[in-house]
Backbone bond lengths (Angstrom), bond angles and torsions (degrees), N, CA, C in turn:
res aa  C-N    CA-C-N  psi(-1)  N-CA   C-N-CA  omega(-1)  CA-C   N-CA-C  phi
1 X - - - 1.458 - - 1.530 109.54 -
2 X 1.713 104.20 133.43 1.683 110.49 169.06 1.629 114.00 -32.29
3 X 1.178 150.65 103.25 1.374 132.43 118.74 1.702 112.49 -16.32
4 X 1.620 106.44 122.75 1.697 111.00 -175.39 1.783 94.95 -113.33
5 X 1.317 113.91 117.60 1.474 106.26 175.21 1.407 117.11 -89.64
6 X 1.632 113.58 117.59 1.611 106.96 -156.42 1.800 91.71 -85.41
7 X 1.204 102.88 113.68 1.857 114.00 167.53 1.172 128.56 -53.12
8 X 1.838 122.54 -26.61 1.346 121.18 -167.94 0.873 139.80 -80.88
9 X 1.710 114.32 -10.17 1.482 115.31 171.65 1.575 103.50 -67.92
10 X 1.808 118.86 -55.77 1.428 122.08 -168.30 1.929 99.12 -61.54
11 X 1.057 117.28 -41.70 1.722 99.28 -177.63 1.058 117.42 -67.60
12 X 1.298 133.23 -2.40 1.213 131.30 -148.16 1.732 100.27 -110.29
13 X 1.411 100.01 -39.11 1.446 132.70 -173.74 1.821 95.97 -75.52
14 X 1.357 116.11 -36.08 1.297 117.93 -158.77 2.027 97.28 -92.38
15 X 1.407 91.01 -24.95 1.714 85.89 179.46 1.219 104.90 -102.07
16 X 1.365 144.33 30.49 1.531 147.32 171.12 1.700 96.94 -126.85
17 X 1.397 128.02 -27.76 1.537 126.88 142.17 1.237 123.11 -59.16
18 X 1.603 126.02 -19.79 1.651 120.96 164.11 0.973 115.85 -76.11
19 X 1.261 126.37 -39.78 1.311 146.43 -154.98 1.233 99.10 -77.73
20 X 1.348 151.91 -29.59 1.323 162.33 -145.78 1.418 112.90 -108.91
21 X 1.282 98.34 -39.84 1.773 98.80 168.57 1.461 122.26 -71.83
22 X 1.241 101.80 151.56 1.756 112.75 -165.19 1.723 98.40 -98.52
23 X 1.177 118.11 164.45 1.181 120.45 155.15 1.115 144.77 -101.20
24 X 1.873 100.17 33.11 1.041 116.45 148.09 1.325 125.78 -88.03
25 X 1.571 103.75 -5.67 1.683 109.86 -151.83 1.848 98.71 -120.95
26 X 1.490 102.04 27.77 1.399 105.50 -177.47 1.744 108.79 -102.32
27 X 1.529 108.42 -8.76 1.213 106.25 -177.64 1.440 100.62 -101.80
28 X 1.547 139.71 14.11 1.212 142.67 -153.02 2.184 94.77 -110.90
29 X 1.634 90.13 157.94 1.863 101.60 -178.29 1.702 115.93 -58.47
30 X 0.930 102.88 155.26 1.335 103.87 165.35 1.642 119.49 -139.07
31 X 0.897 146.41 161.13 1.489 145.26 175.40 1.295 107.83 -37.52
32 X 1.293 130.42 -66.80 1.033 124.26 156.61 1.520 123.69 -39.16
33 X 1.277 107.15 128.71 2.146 108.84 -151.85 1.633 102.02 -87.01
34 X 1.565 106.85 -13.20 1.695 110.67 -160.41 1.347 97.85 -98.88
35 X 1.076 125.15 -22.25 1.257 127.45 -148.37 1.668 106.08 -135.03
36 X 1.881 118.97 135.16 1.219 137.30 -169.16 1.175 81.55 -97.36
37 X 1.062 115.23 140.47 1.953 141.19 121.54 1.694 96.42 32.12
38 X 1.556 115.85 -80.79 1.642 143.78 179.88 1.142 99.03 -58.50
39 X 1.676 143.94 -60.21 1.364 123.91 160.67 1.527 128.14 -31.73
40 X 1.542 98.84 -47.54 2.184 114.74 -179.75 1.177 96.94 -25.76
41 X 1.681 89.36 -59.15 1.749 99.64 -132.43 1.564 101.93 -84.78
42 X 1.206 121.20 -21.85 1.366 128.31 -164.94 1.687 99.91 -78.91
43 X 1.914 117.96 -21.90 1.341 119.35 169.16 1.574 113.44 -65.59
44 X 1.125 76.83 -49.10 1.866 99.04 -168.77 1.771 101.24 -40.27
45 X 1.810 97.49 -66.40 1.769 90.80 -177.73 1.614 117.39 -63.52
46 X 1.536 118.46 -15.84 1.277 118.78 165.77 1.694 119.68 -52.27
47 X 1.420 95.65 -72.86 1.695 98.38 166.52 1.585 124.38 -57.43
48 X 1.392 106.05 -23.32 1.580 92.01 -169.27 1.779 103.14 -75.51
49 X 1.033 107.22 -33.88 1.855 111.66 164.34 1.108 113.44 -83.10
50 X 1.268 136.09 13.30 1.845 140.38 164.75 1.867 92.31 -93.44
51 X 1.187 112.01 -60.08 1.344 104.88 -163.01 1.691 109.75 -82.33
52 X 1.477 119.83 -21.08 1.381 109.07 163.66 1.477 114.31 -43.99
53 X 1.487 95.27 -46.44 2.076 92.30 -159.59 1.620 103.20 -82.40
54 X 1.354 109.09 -5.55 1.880 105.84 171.07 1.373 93.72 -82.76
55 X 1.134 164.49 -63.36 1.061 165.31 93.93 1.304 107.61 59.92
56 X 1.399 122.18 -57.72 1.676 131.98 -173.69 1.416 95.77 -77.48
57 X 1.501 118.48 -44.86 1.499 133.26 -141.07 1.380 121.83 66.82
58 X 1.511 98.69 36.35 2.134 108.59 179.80 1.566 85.47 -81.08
59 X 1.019 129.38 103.14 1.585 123.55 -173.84 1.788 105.07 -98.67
60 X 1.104 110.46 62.42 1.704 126.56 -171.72 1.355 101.47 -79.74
61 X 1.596 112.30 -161.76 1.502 115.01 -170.10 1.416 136.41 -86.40
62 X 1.657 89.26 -23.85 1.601 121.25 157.11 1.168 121.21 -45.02
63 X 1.558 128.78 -38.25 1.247 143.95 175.13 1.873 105.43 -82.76
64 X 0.893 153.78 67.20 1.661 150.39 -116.39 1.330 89.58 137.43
65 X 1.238 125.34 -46.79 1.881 107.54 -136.67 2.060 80.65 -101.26
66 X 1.307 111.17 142.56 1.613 162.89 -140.84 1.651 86.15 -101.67
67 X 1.390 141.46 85.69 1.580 102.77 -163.70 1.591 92.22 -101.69
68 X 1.528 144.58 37.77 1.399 131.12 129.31 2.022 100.73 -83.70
69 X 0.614 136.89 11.02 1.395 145.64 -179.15 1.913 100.52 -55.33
70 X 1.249 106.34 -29.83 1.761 118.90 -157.83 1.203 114.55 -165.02
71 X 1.134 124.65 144.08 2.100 115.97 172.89 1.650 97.64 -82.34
72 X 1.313 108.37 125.63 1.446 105.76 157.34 0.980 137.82 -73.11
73 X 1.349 114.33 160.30 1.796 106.12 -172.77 1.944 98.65 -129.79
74 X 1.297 100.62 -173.04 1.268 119.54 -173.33 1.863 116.47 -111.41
75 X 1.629 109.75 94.62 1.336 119.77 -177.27 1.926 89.56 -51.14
76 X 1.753 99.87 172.38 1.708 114.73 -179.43 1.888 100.12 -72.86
77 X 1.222 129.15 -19.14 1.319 120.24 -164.19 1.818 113.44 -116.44
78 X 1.386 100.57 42.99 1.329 116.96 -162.87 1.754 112.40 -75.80
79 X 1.578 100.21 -36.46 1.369 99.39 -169.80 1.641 99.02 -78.25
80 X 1.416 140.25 -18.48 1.346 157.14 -135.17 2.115 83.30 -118.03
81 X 1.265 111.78 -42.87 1.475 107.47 -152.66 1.470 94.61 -92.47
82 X 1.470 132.06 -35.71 1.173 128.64 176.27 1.581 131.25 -35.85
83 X 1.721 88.18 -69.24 1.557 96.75 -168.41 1.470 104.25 -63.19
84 X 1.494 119.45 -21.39 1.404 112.87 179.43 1.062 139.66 -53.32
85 X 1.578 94.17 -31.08 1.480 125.18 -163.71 1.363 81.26 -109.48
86 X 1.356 168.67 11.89 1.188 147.52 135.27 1.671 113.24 -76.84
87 X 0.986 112.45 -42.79 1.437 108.58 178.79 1.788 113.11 -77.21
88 X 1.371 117.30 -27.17 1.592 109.13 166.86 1.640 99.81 -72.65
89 X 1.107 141.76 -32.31 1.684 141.70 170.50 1.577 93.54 -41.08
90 X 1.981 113.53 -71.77 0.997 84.45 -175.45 1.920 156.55 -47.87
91 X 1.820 80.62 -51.60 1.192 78.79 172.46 1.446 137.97 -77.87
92 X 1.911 123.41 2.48 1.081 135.19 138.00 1.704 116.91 -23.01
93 X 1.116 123.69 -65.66 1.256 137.84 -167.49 1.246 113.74 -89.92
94 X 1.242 125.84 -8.27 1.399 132.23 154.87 1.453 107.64 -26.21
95 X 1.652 104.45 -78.16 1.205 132.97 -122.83 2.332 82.56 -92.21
96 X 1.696 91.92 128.50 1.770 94.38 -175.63 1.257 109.85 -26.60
97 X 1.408 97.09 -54.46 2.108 117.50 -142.11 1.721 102.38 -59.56
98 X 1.772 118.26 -6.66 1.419 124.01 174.01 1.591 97.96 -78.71
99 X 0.984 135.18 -32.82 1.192 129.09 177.56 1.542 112.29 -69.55
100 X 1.621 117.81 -44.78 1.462 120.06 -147.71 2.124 80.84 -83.88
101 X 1.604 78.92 156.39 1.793 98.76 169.91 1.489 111.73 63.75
102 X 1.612 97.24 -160.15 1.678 84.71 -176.14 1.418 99.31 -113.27
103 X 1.693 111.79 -177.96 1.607 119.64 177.22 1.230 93.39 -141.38
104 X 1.497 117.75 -163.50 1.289 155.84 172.91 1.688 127.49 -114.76
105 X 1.334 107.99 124.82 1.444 111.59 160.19 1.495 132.00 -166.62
106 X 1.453 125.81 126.07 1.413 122.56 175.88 1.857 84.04 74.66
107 X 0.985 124.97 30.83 1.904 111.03 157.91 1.461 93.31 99.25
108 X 1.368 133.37 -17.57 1.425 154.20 -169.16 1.348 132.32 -75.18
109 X 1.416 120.01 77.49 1.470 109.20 -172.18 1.905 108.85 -68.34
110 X 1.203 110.67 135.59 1.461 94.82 165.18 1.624 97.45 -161.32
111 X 1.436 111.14 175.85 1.622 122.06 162.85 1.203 116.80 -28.39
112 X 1.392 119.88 147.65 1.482 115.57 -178.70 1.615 98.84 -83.16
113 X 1.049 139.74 -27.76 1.703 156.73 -142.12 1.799 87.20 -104.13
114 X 1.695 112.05 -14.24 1.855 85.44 -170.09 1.626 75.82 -125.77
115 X 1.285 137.13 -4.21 1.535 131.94 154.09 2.206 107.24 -55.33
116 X 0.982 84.73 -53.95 1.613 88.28 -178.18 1.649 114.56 -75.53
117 X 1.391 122.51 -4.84 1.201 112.78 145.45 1.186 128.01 -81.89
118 X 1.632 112.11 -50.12 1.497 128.93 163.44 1.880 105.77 -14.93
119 X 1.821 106.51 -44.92 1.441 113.56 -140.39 1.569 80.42 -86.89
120 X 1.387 105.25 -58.73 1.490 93.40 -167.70 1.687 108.86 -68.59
121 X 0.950 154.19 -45.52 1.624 140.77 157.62 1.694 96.15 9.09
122 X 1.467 103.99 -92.31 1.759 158.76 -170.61 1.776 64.30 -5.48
123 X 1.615 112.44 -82.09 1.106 134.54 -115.38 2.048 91.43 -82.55
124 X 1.031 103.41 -32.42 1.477 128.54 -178.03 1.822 106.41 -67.40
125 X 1.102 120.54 -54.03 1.686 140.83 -172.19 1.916 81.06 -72.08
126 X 1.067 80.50 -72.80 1.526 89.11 -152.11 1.900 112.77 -50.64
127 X 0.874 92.88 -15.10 1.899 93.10 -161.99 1.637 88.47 -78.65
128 X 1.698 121.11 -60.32 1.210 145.91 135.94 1.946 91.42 10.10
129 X 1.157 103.73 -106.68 1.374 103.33 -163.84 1.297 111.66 -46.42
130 X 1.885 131.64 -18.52 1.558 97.02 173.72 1.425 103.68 -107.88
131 X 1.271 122.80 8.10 1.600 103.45 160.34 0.993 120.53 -89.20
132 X 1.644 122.60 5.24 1.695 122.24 159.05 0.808 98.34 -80.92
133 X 1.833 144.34 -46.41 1.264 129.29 -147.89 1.375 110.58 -67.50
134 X 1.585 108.62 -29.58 1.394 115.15 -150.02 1.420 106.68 -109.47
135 X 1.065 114.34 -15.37 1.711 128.08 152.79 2.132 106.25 117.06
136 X 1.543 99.46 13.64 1.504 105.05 -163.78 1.930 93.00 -85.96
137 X 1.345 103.82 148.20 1.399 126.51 152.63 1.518 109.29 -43.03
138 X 1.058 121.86 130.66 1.125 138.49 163.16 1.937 134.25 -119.92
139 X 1.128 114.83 96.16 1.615 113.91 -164.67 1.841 100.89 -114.32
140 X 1.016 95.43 84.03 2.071 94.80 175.55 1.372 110.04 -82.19
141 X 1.225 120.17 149.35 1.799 119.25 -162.70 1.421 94.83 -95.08
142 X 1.081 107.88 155.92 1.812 139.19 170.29 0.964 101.77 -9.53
143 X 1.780 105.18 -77.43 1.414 120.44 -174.84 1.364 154.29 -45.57
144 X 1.981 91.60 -36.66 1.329 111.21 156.02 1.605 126.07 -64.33
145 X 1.340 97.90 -31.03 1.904 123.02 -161.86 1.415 75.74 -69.78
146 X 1.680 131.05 -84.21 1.092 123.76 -168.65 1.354 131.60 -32.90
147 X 1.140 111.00 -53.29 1.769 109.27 171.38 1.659 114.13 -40.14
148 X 1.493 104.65 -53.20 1.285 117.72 -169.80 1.559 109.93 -56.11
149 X 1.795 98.92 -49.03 1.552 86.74 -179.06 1.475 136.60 -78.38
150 X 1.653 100.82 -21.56 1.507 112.49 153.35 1.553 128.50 -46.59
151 X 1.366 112.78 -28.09 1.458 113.15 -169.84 1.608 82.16 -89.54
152 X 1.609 140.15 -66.49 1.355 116.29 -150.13 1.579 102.02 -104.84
153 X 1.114 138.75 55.00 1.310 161.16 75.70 1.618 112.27 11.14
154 X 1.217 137.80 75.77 1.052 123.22 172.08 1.383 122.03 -69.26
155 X 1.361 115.33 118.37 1.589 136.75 167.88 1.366 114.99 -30.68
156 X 1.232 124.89 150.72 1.741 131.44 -174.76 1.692 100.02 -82.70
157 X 1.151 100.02 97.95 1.307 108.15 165.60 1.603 118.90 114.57
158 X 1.439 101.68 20.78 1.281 128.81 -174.75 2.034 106.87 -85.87
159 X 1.301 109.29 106.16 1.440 83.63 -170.12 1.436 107.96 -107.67
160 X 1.405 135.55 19.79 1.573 144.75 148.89 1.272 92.25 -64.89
161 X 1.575 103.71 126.77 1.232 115.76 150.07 1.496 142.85 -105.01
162 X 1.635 92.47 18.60 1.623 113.31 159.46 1.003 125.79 -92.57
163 X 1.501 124.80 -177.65 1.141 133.48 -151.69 1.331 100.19 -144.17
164 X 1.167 154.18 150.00 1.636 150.28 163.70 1.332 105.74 -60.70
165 X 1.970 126.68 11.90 1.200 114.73 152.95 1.419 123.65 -115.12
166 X 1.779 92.56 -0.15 1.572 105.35 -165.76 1.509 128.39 128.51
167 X 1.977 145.96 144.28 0.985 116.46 -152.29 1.798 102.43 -67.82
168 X 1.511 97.07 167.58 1.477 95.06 174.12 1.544 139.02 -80.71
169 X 1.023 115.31 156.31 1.955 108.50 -169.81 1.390 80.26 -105.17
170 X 1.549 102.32 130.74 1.386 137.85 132.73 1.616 144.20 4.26
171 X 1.381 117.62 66.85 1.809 108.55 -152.19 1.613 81.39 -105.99
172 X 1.297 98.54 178.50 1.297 130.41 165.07 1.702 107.89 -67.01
173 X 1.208 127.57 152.80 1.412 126.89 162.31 1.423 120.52 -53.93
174 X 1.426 104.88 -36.67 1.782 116.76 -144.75 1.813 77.08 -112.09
175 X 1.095 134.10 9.30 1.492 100.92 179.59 1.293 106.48 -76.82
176 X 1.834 112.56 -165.11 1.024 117.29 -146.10 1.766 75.30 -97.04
177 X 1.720 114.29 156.87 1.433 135.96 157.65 1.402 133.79 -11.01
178 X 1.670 81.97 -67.82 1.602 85.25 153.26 1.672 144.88 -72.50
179 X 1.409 98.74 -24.91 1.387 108.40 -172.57 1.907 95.17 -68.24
180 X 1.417 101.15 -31.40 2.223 99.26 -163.01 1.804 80.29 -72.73
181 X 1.520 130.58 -36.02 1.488 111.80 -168.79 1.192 98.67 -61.23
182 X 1.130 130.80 -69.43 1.719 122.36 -162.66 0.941 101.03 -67.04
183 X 1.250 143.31 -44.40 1.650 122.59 175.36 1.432 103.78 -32.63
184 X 1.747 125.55 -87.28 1.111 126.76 -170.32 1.647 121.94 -37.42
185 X 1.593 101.46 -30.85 1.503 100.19 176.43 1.588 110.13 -74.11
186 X 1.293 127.79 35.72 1.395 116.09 -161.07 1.427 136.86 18.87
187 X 1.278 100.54 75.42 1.520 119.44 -171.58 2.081 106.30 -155.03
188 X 1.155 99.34 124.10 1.629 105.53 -179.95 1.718 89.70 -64.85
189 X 1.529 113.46 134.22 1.389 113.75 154.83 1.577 124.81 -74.85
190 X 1.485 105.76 0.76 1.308 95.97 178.38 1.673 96.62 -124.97
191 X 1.121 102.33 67.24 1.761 112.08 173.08 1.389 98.14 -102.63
192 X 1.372 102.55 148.05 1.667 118.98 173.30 1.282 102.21 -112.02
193 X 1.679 112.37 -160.52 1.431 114.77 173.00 1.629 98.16 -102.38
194 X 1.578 107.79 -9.21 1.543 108.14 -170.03 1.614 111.57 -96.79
195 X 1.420 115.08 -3.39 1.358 127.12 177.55 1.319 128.84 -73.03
């Protein structure tokens, strides 16, 4: 039987972390070294409507597009377009049949079941990097953490030691959940905006 990954605690968490940033604080660093605050977020609504429609299996042109291909930016109706596109994510992935067969993403054919990890990662890394940037608390639940760390988990016998964010930084065993996710996502958990 499908495993169904319920999205709404992390979107929910991830659009009350958008919501929090100022627009003063959109031109400010983020963990990610290439990319401002306004780049993040302008990925974020990219993927969060890339992985809704893998999710549907609307396998359109959006699903094709490379998203290191370009730095993204932030259209005028971003704070309005986000949460939208987080809550159609969710209920995208609701529904089994996003899991069963294959989909599309980022140019990427793969499983629908490793698309919906892919999605929740995305949503997990990423929320992560703008509530450091922007100086907000960040608490992601178990469930999400787990997905995330299951997907960049390197496999027994896996001899890349990257990650689709980069190799990994170094945690403790015993740290806390989140700190081993961003580790593995190649990201120091103790990054600032001043680091």
């Amino acid at each position: 039987m499908t495993k169904i990954v319920d999205f709404e605690r992390q979107a929910r968490l991830v659009a009350a972390v958008a919501e929090g940033i100022s627009d003063e604080q959109l031109s400010g660093p983020t963990p990610c070294p290439e990319y401002q605050v306004r780049h993040l977020l302008g990925h974020l609504v990219g993927l969060t409507g890339a992985f809704r429609d893998a999710g549907r299996k609307d396998l359109g042109p959006q699903l094709d597009q490379n998203p290191g291909d370009s730095l993204p930016d932030l259209g005028p109706g971003w704070r309005a377009e986000l949460p939208k596109l987080l809550d159609e994510l969710v209920e995208a992935w609701r529904d089994p049949a996003a899991y069963e067969g294959m989909t599309r993403a980022g140019g990427i054919d793969l499983p629908g079941a490793v698309a919906g990890a892919v999605a929740m990662d995305e949503l997990v890394v990423h929320g992560w990097d703008l509530a450091r940037a922007t100086g907000q608390t960040y608490a992601a639940d178990e469930a999400s953490l787990a997905v995330a760390l299951e997907l960049l988990t390197p496999q027994e016998g896996d001899v890349s030691e990257d990650t689709p964010f980069g190799p990994p930084v170094p945690v403790p065993d015993d740290a806390p959940l989140l700190d081993r996710v961003i580790g593995l996502s190649g990201r120091d958990p103790g990054w600032t905006p001043g680091t």
